[in-house]
N, C-alpha and C positions, 0 to 999 in steps of 0.2 A: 673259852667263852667267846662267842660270838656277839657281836657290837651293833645294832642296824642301828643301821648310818641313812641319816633323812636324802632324800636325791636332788641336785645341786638345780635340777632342772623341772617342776612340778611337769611339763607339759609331758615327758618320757614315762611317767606317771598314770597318764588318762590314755584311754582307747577307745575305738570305733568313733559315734557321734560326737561324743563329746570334744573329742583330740580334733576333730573336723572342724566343728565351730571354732574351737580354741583357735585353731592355726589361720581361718579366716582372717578371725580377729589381728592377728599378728601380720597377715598381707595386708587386710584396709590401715592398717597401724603404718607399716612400711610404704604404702601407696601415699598417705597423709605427710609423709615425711619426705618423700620423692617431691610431692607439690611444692614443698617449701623451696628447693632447690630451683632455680631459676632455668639451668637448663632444662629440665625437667618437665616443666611447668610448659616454656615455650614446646618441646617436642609433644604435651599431650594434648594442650591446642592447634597444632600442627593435624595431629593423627584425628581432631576433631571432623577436621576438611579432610585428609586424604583417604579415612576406611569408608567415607560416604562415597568420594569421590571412583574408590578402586571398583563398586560395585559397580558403577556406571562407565568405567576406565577398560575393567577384563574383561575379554571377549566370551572365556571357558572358568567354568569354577576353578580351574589351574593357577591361571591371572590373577583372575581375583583375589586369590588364595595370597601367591607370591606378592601382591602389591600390600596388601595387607599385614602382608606378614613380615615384609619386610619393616616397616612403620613400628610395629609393637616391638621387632626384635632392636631398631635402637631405644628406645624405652627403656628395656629389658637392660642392654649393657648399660646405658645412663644410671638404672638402677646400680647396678654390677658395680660401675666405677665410683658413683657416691657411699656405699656400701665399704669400697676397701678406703678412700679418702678419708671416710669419717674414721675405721680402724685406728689407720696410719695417724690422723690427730688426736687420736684417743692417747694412744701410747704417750706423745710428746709432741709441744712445736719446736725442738729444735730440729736445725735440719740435719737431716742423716742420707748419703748416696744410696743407700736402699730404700728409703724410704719415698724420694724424688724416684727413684725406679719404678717403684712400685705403682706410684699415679702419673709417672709418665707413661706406661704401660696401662693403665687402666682409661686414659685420657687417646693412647691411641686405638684400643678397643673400640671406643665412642666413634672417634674418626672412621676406621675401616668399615662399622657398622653403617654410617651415614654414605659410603663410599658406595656400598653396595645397593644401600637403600635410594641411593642414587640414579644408579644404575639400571635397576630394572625398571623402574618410573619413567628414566629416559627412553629406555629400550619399547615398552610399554604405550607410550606417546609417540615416539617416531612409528610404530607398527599402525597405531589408530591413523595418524596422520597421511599414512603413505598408501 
C-alpha cells in the first residue's frame, strides 16, 4: 500500500507562471530582509550613486557592464553571507569553531568582493583621468 505523503515544500508543487510569481515573491521577501541588515542597506545606497554613475564612468558597454556589475555582485555576496550567518544562528548562539568558520569565510567573501569591486572602479577612473 502506498501512502502519499503531502510535500514538505508547496512551491516544488507549482509550475510555469505560477512557480515564477511564487519565487518573485520569495526574492522581494529576501531583498526586504537584506535591507534590514545594515551592511546591506549602506552597499544599496552605495549602488544608488555608482550604476548611475558607471553609465557615465564606461567608455564601451564592456565598462559599463564590469562597473556595474561589479557593485550588485557585492550586494549579491552581502546577501550570500547574511543568508549563511542567519543559518549558523539559527542552529544555536553557542559558539562553535565551525560555526566562526563558516562566517569568518562568509565575511571574507564580502571582503574579496569589495576588493575587486574596488579595483575595477579604480582602474576605471585612473583610465578616464589619464
Amino acid at each position: 500500500m502506498t501512502v502519499a505523503r503531502e510535500a514538505v515544500n508547496a512551491q516544488k508543487q507549482r509550475s510555469g507562471v505560477s512557480r515564477m510569481l511564487h519565487a518573485m515573491g520569495y526574492s522581494v521577501a529576501g531583498l526586504r530582509a537584506g535591507w534590514s541588515e545594515t551592511a546591506f542597506r549602506q552597499e544599496a545606497l552605495a549602488a544608488m550613486v555608482l550604476v548611475p554613475l558607471a553609465f557615465w564612468l564606461g567608455q564601451t558597454w564592456v565598462e559599463t557592464s564590469l562597473l556595474a556589475g561589479t557593485v550588485f555582485m557585492v550586494m549579491v555576496v552581502e546577501l550570500l553571507n547574511t543568508g549563511i550567518e542567519t543559518a549558523i544562528d539559527r542552529i544555536g548562539p553557542e559558539w562553535h569553531d565551525l560555526s566562526k568558520r563558516a562566517k569568518d569565510m562568509g565575511s571574507a567573501a564580502v571582503l574579496l568582493s569589495l576588493v575587486v569591486c574596488l579595483g575595477v572602479w579604480t582602474a576605471a577612473i585612473w583610465a578616464r583621468l589619464t
